[in-house]
Backbone as CSV, one residue per row, in Angstrom:
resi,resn,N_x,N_y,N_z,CA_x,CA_y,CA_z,C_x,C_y,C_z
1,UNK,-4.664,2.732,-25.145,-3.634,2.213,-24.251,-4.112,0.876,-23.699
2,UNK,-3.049,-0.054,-23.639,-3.548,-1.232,-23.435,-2.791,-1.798,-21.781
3,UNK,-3.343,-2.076,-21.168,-2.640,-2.410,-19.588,-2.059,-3.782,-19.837
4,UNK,-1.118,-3.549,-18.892,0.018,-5.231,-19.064,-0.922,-6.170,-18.387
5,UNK,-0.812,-7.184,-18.618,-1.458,-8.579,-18.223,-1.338,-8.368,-16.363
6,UNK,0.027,-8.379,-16.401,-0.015,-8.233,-14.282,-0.598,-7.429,-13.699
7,UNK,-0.461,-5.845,-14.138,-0.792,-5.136,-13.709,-2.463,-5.405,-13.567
8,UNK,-2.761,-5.559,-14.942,-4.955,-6.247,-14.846,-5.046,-7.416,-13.995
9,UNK,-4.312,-8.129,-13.750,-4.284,-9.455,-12.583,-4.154,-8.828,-11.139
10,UNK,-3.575,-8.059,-10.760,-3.122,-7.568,-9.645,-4.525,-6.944,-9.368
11,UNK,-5.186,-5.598,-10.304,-6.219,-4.677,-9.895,-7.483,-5.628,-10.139
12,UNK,-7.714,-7.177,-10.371,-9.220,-7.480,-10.671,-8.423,-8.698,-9.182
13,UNK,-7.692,-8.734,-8.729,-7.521,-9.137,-7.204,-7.741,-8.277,-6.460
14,UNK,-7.220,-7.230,-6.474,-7.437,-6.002,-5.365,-8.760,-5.489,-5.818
15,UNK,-9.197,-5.736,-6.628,-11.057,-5.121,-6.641,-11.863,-6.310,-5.856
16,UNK,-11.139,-7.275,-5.929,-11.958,-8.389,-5.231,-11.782,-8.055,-3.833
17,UNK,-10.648,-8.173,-2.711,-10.133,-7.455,-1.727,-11.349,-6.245,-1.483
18,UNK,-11.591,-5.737,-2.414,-11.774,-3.757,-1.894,-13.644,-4.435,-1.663
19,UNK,-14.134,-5.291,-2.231,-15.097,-5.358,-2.079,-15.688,-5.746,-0.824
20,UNK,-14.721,-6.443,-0.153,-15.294,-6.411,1.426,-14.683,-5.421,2.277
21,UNK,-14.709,-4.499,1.792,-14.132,-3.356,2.718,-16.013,-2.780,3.047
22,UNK,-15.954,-2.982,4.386,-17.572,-2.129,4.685,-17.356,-0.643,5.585
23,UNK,-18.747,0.097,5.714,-19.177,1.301,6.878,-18.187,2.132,5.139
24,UNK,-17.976,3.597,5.958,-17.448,4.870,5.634,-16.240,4.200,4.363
25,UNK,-15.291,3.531,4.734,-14.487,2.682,3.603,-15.060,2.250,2.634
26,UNK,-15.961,1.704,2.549,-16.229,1.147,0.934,-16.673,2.286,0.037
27,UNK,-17.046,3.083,0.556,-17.132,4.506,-0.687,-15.489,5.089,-1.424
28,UNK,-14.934,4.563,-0.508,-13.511,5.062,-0.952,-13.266,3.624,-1.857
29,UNK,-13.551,2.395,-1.390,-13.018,1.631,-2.088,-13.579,1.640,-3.674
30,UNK,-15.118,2.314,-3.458,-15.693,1.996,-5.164,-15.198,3.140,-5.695
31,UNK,-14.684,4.435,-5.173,-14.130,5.211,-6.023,-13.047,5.228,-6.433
32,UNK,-11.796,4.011,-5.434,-10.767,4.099,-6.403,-11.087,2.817,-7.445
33,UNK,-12.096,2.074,-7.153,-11.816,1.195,-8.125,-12.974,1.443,-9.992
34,UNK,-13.415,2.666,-9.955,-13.900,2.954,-10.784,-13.246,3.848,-11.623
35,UNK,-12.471,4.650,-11.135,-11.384,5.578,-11.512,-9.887,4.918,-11.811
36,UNK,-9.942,3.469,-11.582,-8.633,2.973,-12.548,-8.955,2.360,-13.462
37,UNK,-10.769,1.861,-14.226,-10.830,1.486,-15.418,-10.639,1.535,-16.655
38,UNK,-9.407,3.047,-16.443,-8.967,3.287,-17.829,-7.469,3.591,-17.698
39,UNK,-6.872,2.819,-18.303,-5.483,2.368,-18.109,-4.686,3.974,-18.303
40,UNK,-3.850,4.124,-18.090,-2.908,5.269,-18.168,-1.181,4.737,-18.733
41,UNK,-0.924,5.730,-19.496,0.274,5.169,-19.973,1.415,5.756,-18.532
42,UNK,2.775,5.433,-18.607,4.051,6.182,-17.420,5.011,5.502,-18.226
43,UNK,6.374,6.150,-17.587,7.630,6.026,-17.797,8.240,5.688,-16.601
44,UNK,7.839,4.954,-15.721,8.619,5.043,-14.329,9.768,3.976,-14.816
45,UNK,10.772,4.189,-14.085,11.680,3.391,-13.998,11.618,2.368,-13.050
46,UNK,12.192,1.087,-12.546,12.351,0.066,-11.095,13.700,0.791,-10.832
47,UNK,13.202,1.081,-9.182,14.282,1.324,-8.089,13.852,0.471,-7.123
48,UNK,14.659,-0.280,-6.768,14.656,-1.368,-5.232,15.307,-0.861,-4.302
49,UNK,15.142,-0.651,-3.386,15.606,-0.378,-1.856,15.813,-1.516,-1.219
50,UNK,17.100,-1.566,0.013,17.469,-2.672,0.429,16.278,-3.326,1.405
51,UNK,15.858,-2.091,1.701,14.389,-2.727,3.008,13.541,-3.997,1.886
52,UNK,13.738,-3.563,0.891,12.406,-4.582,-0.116,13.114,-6.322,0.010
53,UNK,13.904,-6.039,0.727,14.152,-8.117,0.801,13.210,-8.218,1.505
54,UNK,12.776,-7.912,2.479,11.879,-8.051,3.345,10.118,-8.592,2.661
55,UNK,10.067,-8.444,1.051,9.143,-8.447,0.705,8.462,-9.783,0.768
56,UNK,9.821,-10.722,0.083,9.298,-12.173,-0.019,9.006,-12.994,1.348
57,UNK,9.705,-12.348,2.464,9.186,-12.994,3.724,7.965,-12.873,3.996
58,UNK,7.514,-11.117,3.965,6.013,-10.844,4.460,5.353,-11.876,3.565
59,UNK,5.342,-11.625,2.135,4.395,-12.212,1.115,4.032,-13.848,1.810
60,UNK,5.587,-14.746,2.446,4.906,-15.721,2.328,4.347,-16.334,3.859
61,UNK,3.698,-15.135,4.048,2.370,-15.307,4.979,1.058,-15.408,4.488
62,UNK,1.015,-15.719,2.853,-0.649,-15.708,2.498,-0.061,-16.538,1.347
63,UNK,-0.755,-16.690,0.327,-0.688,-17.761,-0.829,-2.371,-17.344,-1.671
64,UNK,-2.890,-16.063,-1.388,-4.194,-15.468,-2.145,-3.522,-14.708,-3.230
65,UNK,-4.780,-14.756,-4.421,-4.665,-14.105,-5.460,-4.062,-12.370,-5.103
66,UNK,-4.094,-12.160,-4.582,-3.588,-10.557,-4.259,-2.184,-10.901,-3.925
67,UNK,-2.027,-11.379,-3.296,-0.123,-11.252,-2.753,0.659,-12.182,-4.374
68,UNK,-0.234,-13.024,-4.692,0.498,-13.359,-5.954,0.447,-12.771,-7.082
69,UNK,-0.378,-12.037,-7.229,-0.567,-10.824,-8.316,0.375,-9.870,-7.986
70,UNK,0.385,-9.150,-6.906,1.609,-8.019,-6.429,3.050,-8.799,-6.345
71,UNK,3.131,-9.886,-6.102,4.835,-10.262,-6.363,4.599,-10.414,-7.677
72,UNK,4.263,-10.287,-8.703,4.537,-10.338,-9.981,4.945,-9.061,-10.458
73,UNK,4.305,-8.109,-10.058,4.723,-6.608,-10.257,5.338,-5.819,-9.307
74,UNK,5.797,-6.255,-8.234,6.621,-5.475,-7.472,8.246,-5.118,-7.899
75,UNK,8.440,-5.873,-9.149,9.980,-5.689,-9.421,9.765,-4.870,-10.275
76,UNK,8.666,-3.899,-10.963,8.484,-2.947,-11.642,8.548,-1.641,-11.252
77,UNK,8.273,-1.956,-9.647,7.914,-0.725,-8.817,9.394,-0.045,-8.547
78,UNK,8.882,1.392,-8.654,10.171,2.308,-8.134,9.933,2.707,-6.533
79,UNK,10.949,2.117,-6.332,10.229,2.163,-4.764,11.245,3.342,-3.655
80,UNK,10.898,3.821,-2.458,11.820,5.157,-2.119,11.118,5.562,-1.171
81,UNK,11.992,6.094,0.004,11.489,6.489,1.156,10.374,7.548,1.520
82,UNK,9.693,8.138,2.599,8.527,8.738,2.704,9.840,10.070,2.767
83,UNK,9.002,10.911,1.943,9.913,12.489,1.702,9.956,13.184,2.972
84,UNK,9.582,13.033,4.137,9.920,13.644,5.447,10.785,12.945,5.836
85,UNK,11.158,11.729,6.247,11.866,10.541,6.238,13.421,11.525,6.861
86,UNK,13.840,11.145,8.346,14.893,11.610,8.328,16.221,11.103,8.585
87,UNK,17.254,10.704,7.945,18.527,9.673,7.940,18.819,9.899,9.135
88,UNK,18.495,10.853,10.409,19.324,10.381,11.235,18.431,9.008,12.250
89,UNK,17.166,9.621,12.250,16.008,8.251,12.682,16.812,6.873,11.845
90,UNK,17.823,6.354,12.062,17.918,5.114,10.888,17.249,3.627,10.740
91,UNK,16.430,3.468,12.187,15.566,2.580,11.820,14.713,2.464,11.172
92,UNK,13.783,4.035,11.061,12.413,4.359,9.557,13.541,4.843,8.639
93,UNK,14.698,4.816,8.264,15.306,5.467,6.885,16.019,4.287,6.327
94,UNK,16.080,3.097,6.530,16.396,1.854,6.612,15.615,0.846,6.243
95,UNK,14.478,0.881,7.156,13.253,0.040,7.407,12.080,0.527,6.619
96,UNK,11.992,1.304,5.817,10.352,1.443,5.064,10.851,1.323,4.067
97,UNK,9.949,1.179,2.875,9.870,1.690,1.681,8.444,1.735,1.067
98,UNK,8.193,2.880,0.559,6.998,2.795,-0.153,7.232,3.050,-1.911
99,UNK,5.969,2.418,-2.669,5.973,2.438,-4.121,4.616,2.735,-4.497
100,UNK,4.246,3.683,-5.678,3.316,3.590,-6.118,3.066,2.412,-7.481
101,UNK,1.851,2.158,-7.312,1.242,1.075,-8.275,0.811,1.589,-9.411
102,UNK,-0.667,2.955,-9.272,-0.473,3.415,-9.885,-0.973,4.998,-9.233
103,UNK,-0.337,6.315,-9.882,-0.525,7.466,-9.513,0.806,7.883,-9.888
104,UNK,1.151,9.030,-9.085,1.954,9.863,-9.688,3.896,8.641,-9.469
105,UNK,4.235,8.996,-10.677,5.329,7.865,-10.429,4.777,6.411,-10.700
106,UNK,3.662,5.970,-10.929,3.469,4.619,-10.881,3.513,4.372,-11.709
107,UNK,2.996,2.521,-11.951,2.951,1.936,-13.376,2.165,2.772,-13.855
108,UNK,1.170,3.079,-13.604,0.452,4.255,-14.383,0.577,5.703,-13.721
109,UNK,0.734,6.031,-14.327,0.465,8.032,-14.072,-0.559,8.139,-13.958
110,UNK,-1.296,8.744,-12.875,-2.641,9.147,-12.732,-2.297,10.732,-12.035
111,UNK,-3.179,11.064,-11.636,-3.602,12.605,-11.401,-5.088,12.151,-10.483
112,UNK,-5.905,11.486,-10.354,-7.035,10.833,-9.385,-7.368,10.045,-8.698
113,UNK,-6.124,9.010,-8.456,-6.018,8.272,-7.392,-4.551,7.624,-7.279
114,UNK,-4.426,7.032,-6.156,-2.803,6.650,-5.662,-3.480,5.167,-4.794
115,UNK,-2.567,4.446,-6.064,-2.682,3.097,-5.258,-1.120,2.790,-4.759
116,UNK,-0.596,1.985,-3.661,0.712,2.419,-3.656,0.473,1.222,-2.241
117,UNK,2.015,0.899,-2.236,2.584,-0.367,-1.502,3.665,0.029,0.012
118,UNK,3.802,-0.182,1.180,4.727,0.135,2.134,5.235,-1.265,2.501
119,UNK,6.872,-1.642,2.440,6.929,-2.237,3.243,8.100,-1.981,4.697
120,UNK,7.802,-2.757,5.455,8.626,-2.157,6.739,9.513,-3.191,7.157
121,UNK,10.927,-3.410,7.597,11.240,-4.291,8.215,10.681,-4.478,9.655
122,UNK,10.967,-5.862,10.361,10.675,-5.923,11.650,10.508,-4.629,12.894
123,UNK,10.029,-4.466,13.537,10.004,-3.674,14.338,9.821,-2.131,14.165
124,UNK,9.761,-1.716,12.800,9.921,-0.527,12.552,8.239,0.202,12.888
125,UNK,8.707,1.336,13.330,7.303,2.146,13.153,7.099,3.280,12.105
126,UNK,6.247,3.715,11.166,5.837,4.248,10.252,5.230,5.430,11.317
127,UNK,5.588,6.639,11.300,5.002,7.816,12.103,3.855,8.143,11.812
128,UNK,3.326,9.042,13.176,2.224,9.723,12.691,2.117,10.011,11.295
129,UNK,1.360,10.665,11.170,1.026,11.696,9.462,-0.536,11.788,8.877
130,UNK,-0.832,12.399,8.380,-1.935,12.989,8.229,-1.967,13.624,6.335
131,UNK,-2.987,12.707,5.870,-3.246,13.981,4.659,-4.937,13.926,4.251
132,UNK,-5.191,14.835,3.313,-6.703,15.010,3.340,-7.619,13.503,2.819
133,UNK,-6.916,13.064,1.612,-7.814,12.065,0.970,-8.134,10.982,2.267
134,UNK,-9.335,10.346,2.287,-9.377,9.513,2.683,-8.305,7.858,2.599
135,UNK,-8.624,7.199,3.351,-7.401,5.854,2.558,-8.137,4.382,3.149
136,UNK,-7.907,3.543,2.601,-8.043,1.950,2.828,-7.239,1.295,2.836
137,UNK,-6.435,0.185,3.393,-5.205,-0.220,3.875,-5.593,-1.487,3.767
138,UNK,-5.459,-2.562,2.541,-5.085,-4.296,2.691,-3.843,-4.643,3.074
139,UNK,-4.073,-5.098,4.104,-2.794,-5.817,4.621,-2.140,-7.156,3.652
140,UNK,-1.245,-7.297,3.432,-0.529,-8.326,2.842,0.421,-9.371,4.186
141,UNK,0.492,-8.587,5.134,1.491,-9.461,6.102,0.723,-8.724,7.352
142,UNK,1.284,-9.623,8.620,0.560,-9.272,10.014,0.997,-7.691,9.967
143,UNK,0.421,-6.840,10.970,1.156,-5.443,11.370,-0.111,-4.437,12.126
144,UNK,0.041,-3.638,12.505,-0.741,-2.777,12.837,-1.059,-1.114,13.103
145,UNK,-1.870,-1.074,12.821,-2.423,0.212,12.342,-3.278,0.931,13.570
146,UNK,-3.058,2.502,13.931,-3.516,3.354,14.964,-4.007,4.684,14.024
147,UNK,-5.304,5.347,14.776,-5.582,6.809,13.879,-5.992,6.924,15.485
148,UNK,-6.227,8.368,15.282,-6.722,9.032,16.689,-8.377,8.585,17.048
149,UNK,-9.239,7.660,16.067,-10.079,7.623,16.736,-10.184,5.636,16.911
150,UNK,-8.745,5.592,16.800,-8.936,3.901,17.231,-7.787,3.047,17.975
151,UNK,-7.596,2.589,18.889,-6.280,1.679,19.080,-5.575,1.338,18.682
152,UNK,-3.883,0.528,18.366,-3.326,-0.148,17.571,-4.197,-1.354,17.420
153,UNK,-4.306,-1.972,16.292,-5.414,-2.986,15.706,-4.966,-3.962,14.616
154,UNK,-4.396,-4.812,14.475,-4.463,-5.758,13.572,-5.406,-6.205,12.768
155,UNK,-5.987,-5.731,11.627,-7.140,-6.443,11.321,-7.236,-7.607,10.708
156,UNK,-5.987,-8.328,10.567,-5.259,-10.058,10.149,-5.604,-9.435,8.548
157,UNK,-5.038,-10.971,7.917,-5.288,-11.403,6.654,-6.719,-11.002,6.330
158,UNK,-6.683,-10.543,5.223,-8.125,-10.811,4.505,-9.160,-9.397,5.049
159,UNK,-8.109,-8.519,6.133,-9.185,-7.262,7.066,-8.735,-5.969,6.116
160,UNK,-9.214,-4.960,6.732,-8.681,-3.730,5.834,-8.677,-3.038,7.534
161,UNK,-7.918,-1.490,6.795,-8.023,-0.383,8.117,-8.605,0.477,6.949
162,UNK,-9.615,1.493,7.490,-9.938,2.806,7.060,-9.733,4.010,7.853
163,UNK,-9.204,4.821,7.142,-8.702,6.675,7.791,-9.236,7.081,7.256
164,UNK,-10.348,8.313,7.893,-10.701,8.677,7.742,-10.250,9.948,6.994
165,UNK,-10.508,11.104,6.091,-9.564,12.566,5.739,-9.519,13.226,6.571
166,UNK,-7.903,13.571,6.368,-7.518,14.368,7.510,-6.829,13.681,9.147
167,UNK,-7.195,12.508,9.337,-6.877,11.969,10.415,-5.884,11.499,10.689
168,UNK,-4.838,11.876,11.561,-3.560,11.459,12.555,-3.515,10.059,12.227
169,UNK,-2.727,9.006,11.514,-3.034,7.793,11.704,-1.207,7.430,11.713
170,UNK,-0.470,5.915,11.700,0.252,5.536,12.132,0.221,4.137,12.002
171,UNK,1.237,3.612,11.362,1.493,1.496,11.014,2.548,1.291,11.571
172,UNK,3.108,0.217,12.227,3.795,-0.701,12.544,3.902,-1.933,12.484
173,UNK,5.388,-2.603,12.211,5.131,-3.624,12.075,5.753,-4.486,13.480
174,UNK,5.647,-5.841,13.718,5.812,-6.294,14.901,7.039,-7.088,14.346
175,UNK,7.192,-8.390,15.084,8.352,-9.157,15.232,8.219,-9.775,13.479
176,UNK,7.791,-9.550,12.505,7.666,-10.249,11.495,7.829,-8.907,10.016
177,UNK,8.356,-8.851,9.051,8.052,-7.916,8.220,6.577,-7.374,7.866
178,UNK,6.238,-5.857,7.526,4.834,-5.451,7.167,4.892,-5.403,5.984
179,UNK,3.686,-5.592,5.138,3.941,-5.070,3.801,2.479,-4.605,3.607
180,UNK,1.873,-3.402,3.533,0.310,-3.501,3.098,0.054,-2.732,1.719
181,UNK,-0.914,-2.950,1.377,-1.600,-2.266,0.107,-2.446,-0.480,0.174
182,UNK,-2.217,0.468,-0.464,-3.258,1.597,0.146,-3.548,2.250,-1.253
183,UNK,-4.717,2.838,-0.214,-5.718,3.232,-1.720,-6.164,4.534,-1.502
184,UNK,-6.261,5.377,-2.149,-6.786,6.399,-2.176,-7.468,7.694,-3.074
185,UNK,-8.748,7.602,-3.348,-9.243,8.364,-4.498,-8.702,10.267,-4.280
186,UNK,-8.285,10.813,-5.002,-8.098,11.987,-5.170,-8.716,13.032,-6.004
């Protein structure tokens, strides 16, 4: 199996990214990035959600190899709300969308890790939630991120957030669209 040109542009940017991820995070970062060196074939289809206009605004808050690698492949992505997600909340049923990159549904099918994209319109908040894998979070646009053992925190351009497994955590975005990157070995 041979990987598309974007998709290998996108993951040897985001391996660059994952490499300054430090402390408890960078173990997560070398395990997802060792566990996507072998391409996986999928069938996903592109679904766009109306929240995804929002994409090209966040994006053009940076001009780095990562945000230009991911607008190359984001029109591939099938993208679709968080499955708790409830229509009558209509600002989070409106305002998010998430896509996987690669994992279950993604450009690639995997079964051992989930790389995968959120974006939010203005003001929206992304709820609590909690699952076991650990995760690493590149930001692509301003926004901010809370777990139970840290404040809301911006870590700007170029920062990461790490959650720990298992931990209560929570994103928002402020007066500007969010869009971040997340990773997670399984």
């Amino acid at each position: 199996m041979v990987r598309s040109s974007a998709v290998q542009e996108f993951l040897n940017a985001a391996e660059t990214s994952l490499k300054r991820v430090t402390g408890p995070g960078a173990g997560v970062a070398q395990q997802v990035v060792a566990r996507w060196k072998d391409p996986r074939p999928s069938h996903a289809q592109p679904v766009r959600l109306p929240v995804c206009d929002w994409i090209v605004p966040a994006l053009a808050t940076q001009d780095g190899p990562l945000a230009r690698s991911f607008a190359r492949i984001e029109g591939q992505l099938s993208w679709g709300r968080r499955k708790t997600a409830d229509p009558a909340n209509l600002a989070f049923w409106d305002g998010h969308a998430n896509a996987v990159i690669l994992g279950p549904g993604g450009l690639e099918e995997r079964s051992d890790l989930w790389v995968g994209v959120t974006v939010m319109a203005p003001g929206v908040l992304y709820p609590d939630h909690d699952h076991a894998p650990a995760e690493v979070y590149l930001p692509l646009s301003a926004g901010e991120w809370w777990n139970a053992e840290m404040p809301w925190t911006d870590p700007g351009l170029g920062g990461f957030i790490y959650n720990p497994p298992g931990i209560l955590h929570a994103m928002r975005a402020g007066p500007a669209p969010f869009l971040a990157l997340w990773f997670l070995p399984l």
